[in-house]
C-alpha positions as a printed Julia matrix, in Angstrom:
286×3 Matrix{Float64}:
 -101.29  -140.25  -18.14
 -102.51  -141.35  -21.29
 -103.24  -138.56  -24.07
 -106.9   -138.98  -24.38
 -107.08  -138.51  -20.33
 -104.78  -135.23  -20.41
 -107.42  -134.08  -22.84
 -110.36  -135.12  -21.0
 -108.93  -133.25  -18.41
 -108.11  -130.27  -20.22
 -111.59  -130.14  -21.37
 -113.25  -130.46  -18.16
 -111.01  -127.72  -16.39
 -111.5   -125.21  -18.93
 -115.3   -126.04  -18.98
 -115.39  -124.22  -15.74
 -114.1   -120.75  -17.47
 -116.56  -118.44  -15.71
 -117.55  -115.28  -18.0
 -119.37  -112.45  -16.83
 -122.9   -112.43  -17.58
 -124.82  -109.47  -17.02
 -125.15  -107.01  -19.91
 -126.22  -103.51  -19.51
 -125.85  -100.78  -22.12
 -124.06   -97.59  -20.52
 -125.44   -94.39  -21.36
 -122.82   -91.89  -22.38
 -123.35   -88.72  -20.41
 -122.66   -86.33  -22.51
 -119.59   -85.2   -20.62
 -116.38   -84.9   -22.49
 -113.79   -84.88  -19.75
 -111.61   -82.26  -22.43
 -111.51   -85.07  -24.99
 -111.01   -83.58  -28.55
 -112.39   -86.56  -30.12
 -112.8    -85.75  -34.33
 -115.28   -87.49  -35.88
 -113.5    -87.35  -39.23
 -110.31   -88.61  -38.82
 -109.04   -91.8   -39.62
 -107.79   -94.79  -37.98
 -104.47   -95.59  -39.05
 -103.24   -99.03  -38.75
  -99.55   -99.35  -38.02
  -98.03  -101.14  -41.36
  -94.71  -102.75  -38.86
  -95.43  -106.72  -38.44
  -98.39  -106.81  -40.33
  -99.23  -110.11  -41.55
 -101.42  -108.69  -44.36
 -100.15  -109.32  -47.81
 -102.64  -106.8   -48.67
 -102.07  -102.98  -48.72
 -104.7   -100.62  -47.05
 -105.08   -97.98  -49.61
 -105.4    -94.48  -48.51
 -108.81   -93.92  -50.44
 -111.1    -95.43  -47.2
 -113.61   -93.5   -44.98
 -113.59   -94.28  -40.9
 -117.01   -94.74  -39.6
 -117.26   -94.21  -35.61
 -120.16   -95.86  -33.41
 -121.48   -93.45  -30.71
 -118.9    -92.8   -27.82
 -119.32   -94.65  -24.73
 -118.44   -93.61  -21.27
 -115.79   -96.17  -19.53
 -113.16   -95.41  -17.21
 -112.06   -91.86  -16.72
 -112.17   -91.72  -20.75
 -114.23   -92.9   -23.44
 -114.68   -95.76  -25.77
 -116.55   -96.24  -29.33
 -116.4    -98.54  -32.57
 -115.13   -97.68  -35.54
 -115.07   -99.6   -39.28
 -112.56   -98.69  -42.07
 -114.44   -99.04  -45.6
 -112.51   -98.28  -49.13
 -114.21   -95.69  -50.88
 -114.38   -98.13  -54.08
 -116.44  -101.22  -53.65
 -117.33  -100.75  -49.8
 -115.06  -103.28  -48.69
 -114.09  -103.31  -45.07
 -110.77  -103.4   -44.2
 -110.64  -103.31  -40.68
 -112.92  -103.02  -37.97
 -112.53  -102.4   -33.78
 -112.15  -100.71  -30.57
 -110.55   -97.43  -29.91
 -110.07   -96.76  -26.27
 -108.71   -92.95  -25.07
 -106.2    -93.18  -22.52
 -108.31   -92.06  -19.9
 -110.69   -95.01  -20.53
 -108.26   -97.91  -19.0
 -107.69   -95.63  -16.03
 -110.04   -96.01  -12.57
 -112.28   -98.75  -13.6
 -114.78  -100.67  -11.72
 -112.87  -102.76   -8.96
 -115.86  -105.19   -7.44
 -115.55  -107.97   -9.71
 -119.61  -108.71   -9.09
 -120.59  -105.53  -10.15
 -121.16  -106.36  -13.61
 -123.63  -103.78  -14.96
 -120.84  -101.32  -13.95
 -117.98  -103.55  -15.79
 -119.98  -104.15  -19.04
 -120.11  -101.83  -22.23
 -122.2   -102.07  -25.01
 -120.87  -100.2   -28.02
 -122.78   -99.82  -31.08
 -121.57   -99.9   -34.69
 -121.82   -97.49  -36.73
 -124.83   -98.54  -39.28
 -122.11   -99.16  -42.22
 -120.37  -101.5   -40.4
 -123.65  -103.73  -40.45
 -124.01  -103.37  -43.99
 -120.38  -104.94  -44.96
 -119.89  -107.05  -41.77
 -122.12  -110.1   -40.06
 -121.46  -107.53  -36.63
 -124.33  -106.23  -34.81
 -122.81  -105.12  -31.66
 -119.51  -104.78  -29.88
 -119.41  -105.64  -25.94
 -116.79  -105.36  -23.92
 -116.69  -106.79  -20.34
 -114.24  -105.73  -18.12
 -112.62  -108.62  -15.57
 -111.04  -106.88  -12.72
 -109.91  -110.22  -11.24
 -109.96  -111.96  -14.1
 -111.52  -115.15  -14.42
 -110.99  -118.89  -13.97
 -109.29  -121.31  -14.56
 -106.72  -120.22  -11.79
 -103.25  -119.3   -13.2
 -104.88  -119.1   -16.97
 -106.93  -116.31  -17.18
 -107.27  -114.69  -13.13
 -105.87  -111.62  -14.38
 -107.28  -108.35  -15.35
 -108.43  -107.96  -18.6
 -111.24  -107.27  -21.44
 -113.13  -109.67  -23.27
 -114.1   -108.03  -26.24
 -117.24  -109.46  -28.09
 -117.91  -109.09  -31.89
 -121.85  -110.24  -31.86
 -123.34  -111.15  -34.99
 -127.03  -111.54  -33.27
 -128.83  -108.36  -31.53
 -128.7   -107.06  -28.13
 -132.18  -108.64  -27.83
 -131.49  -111.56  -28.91
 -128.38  -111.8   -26.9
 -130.15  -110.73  -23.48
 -132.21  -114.02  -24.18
 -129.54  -116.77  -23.95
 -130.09  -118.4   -20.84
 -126.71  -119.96  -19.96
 -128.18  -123.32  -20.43
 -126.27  -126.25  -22.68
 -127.35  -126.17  -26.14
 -126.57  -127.88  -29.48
 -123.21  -127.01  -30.75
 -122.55  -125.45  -34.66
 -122.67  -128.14  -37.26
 -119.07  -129.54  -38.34
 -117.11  -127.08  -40.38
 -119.05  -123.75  -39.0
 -116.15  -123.79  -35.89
 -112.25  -124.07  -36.9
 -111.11  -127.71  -36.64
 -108.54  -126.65  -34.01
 -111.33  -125.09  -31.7
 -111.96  -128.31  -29.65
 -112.41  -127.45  -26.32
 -116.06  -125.71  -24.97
 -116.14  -123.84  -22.32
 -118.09  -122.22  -20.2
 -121.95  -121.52  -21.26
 -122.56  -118.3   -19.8
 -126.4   -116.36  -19.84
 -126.11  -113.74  -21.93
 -123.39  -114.93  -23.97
 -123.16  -118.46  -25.32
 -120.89  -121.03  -25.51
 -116.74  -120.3   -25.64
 -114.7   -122.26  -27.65
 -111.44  -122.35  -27.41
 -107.81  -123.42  -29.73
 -105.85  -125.77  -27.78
 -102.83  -124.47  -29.4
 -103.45  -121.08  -27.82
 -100.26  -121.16  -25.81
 -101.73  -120.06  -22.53
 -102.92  -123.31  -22.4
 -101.93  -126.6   -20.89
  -99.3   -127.87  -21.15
  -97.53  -124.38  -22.17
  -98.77  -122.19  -19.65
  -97.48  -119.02  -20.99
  -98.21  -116.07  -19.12
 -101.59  -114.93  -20.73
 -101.68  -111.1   -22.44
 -104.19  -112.08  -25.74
 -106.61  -115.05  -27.35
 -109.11  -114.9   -29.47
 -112.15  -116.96  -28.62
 -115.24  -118.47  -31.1
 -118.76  -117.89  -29.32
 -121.8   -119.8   -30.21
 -125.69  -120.41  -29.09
 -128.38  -123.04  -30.44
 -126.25  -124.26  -32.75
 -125.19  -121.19  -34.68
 -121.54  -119.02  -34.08
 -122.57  -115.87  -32.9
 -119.45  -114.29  -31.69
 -115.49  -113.72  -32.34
 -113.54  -112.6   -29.27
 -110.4   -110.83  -28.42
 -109.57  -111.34  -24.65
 -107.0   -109.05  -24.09
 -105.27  -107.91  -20.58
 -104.96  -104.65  -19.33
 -100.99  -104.75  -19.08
 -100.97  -105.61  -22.63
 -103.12  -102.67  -23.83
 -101.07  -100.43  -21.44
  -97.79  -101.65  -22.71
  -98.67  -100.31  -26.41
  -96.68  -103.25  -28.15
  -97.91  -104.09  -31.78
  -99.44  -107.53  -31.72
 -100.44  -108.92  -34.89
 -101.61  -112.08  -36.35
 -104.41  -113.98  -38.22
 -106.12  -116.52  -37.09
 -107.95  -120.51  -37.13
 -110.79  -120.07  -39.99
 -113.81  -122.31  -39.86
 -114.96  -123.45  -43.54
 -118.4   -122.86  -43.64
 -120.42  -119.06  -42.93
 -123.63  -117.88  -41.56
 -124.85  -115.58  -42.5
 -122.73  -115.91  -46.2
 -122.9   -113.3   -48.75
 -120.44  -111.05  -46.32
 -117.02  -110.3   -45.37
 -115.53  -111.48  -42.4
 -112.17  -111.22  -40.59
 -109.22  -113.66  -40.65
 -106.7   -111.93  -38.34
 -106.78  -109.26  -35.33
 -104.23  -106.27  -34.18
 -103.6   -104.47  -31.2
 -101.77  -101.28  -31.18
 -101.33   -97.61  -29.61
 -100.69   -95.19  -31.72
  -98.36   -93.09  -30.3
  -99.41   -89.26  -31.73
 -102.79   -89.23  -29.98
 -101.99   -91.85  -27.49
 -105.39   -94.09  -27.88
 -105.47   -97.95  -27.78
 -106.81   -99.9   -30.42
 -108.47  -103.01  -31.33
 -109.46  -104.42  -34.31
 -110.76  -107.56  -36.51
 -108.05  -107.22  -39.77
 -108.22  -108.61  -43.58
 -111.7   -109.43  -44.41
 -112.26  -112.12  -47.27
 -116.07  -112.29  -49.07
 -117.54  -115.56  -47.82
């Protein structure tokens, strides 16, 4: 088969990706479960296999969004800022424990499989980020042998709940040239609710690699503008606490500019309170 037809085929499989699309914030309950969670402490990031050239100084402040309910644990955002300058230095997830353990099983269900986690109102002043949502995939999600495997897909939002609640799911115009990475070719699926995914060829789940899935990171967009970065990251992988580092494809062109945004992502446990983590790493002014 000739290259341009393995690609036109590529393309066309992926386009059927199918993304949950029902959003519904979860109100947290109030009940702890025995969770000593401190809103003063800090998020640590592990310095082994960091691709950062940069040291993170020990003069920063970690800012926590409000805890969300999820699992037999809790979730919530968090944003590292230096204490000179305001300048983020890492931004995410934290999940307790608890929180991977009995989650929703009915893969239709999605009100019960979707999280919205706010951001601390910091975060929105040094970051384009509005919201976090995670949506849990119980089964997974097609294409069959790519992604049908249980796992997150973490959303970074730049737009508003409100406005996000209004995307229909129907085709619309795609970012102007240089607003996406080059490599980020292939559109997927264009889900209500969401947007558009776009996704890196390269990523080696892919054809023709096929490697067993565990992490990607995924460019979201609607009417034209990129309105979302996201980590889609399986459950094993969280579970297994091993370090994963890296940076990542980096479009040339920002909206909103003026602001700093990320150019690689971690996952980690830390092993002294025994939480997951998540995060967007080494932000740049653009």
């Amino acid at each position: 088969m000739k290259k341009v037809n393995r690609l036109h085929c590529l393309v066309v499989m992926l386009s059927l990706l199918s993304f949950t699309a029902c959003q519904k914030e979860k109100k947290d309950p109030g009940v702890q479960q025995q969770i000593d969670l401190n809103p003063s402490e800090k998020v640590t990031l592990p310095s082994a296999n960091t691709l950062s050239s940069r040291e993170i100084p020990n003069d920063y402040n970690t800012f926590y969004g409000a805890e969300v309910q999820m699992g037999s644990g809790h979730a919530r955002t968090w944003i590292n800022i230096s204490r000179t300058g305001d300048v983020p230095l890492a931004m995410g997830i934290e999940f307790i424990a608890t929180a991977l353990d009995k989650l929703p099983t009915d893969a239709l269900d999605f009100s019960a499989s979707t999280f919205n986690l706010k951001l601390h109102p910091k975060a929105k002043e040094v970051t384009p980020f509005d919201h976090i949502t995670v949506n849990w995939e119980p089964a997974g999600h097609e294409p069959a042998g790519v992604y049908d495997v249980p796992h997150f897909d973490m959303h970074f939002y730049k737009i508003s709940v409100a406005e996000q609640m209004q995307i229909t799911g129907m085709p619309t115009a795609a970012p102007s040239p240089g607003y996406l990475p080059a490599s980020y070719v292939i559109q997927g699926a264009t889900v209500p609710q969401m947007g558009t995914h776009w996704l890196d060829p390269a990523s080696p789940e892919l054809p023709p690699t096929f490697t067993p899935f565990t992490h990607t990171l995924i460019y979201g967009s609607n009417n034209g503008q990129v309105i979302f970065l996201e980590p889609m990251i399986t459950r094993a992988f969280l579970l297994s606490g091993n370090l994963f580092s890296t940076s990542f494809p980096q479009p040339t062109h920002f909206s909103p500019s003026g602001t700093n945004y990320p150019t690689g992502y971690k996952i980690w446990k830390n092993a002294d309170n025994g939480r997951h983590y998540v995060a967007l790493t080494d932000f740049v002014l653009r």
